[in-house]
N, C-alpha and C positions, 0 to 999 in steps of 0.2 A: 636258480640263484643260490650260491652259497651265502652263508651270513660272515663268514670270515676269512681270511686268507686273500680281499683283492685288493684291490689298488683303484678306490674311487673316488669320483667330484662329487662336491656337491654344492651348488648354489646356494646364497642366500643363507653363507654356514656364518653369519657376525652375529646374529640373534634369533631367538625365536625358536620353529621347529628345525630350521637349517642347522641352528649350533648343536640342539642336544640330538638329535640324529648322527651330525658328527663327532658328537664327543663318546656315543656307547654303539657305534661302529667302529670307531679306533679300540674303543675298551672289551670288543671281542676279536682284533688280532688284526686288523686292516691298516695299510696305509688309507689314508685319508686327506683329501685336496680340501680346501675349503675356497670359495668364491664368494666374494662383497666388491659392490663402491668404494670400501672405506677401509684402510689395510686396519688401520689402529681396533677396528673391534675384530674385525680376523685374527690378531695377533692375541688377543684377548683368548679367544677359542682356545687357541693351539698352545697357548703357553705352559711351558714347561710340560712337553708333551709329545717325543721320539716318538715320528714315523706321522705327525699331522706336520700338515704346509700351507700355508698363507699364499694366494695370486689376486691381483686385485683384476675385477670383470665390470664392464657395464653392460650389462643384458640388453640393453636400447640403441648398441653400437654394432653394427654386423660388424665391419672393419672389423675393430676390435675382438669379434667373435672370432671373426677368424686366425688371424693372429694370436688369439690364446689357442687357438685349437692345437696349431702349430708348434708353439711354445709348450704347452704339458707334455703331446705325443714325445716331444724331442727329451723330456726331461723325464717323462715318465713312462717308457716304453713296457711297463709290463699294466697300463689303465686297460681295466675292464668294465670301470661301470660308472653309469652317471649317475646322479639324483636330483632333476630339477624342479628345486623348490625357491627360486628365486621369485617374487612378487610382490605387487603392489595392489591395494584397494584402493578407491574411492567412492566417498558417498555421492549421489548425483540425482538427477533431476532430467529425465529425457522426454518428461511431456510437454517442455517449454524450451524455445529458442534458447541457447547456451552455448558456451566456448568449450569447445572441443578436445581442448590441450589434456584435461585427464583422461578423458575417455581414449584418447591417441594414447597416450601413456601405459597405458593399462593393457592396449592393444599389443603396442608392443614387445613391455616387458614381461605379460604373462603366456601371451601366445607367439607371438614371432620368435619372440628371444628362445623358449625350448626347441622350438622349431631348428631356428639357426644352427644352431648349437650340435641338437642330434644330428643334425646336415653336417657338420665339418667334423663329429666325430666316430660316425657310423662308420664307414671303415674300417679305420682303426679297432674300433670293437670287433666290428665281425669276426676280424682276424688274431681276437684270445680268443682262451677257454673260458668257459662261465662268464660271458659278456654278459650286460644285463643293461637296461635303462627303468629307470623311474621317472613318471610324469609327476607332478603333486598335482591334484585338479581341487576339489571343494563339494563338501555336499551344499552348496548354491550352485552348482552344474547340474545339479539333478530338480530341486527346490531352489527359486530364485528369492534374495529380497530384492523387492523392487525399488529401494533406495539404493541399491549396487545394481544395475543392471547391467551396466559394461561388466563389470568383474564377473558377476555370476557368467554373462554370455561368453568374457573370453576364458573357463574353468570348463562350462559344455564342448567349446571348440577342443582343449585340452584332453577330453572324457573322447571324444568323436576322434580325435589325430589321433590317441594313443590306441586306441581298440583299431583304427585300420594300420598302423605303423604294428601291432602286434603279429595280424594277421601276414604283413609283407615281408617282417623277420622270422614268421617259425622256423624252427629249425635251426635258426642262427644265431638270435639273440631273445632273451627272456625282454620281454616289455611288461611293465608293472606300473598299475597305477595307487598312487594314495590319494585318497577322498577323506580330508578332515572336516571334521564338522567344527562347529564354530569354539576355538581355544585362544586359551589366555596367552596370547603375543601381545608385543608390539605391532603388530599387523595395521593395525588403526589407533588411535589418540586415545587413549584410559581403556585399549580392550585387555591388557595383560591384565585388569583386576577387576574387570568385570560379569558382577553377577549371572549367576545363571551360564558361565561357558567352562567348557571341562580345562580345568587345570592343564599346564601343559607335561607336569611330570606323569599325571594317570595316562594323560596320550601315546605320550611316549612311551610309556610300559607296555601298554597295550598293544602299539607297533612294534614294536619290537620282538614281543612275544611271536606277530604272526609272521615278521620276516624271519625268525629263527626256525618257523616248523617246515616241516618238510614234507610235502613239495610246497613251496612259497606261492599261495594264492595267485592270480592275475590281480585280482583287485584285493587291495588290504583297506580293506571299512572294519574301524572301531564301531562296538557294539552303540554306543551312539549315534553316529552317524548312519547306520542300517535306516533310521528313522525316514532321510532324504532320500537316499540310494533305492528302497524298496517301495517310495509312494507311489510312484507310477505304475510299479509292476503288480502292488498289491490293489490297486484301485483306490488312492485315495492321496492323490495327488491335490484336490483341490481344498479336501483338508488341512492339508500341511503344508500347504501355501498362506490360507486363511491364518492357519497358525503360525507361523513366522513372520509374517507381513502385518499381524494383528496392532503393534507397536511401532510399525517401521516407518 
């Protein structure tokens, strides 16, 4: 994966880690797509800002997936790379009878939807140079909170699809996963300033750094997040579940 010179999407670019991912991939030489629900903070992004683009996506809509799919290739005939970071959390409760609409929610738009997506525009890729897809998954894919338990489950599915999706493109297309540990978005209700989670500008420094080196890891884990990513491998997974779930 080059860091500059392509022509890519990326979900979930109206706030968060979607926008500043796409505001310092544009600011190393890329065109850059951005996708949201909601054009008015897409246009936020991109403003005053030759060579980024506003489409508005619902991730929870195949239709509609597909239709966009159609729509960028036709408009952007030199896309070579995705970046899905589009998602949603919720906090939940699955050891008691409950209504199912966010957990469905969640299912959808964090795993069906990159799903989709890579589905209607894997081709297309195959067929540039320096194709690439990005998954965004979570270090709760690796360490779960058990008040998110769909979320974390549908981030594992994400961690599991893109390690066999890597292995069915080598050769073809770079597949890259980002594993964030817990930062200050929007993501949930008062987490943009909430204690104890990494800032979202040290985050992004710190990706950024490692999608710039060369050769560009499979998996990009900030030195933080290694915390979740290596419990299990290091034996001490039920430490850092104890520890995360201590408060939850």
């Amino acid at each position: 994966m080059n860091a500059s010179g392509n022509t890519l999407l990326i979900t979930g670019g109206g706030s968060g880690i979607g926008r500043e991912l796409a505001l310092r991939f544009h600011a190393l030489g890329n065109t850059v797509i951005v996708t949201g629900r909601h054009l008015d903070t897409l246009q936020e992004t991109i403003s005053g800002r030759e060579g980024m683009h506003a489409m508005t996506l619902d991730m929870a809509d195949p239709d509609a997936i597909r239709e966009f799919a159609r729509e960028i290739t036709g408009r952007f005939a030199a896309l070579n790379g995705v970046i899905n970071n589009a998602g949603i959390m919720r906090i939940d409760d699955v050891g008691r009878e409950s209504d199912l609409a966010d957990a469905e929610a969640q299912v959808v738009t964090n795993l069906l939807g990159p799903i989709r997506l890579n589905n209607a525009l894997v081709e297309h890729i195959k067929r540039q140079q320096n194709g690439f897809i990005v998954n965004v998954s979570s270090g709760l894919a690796f360490v779960p909170r058990a008040d998110a338990a769909v979320y974390g489950a549908t981030k594992a599915g994400i961690h599991l699809y893109t390690q066999a999706l890597r292995h069915q493109l080598a050769g073809q297309v770079r597949v890259i996963e980002l594993a964030p540990p817990a930062v200050q978005t929007e993501l949930t209700p008062g987490q943009a300033h909430r204690e104890g989670y990494m800032p979202l500008d040290a985050f992004i420094d710190e990706v950024m750094a490692l999608f710039t080196q060369q050769p560009v890891a499979d998996e990009i884990i900030v030195e933080r997040a290694r915390f979740q990513r290596l419990a299990e491998r290091e034996g001490r997974f039920d430490e850092a579940f104890l520890r995360i779930n201590g408060g939850a």
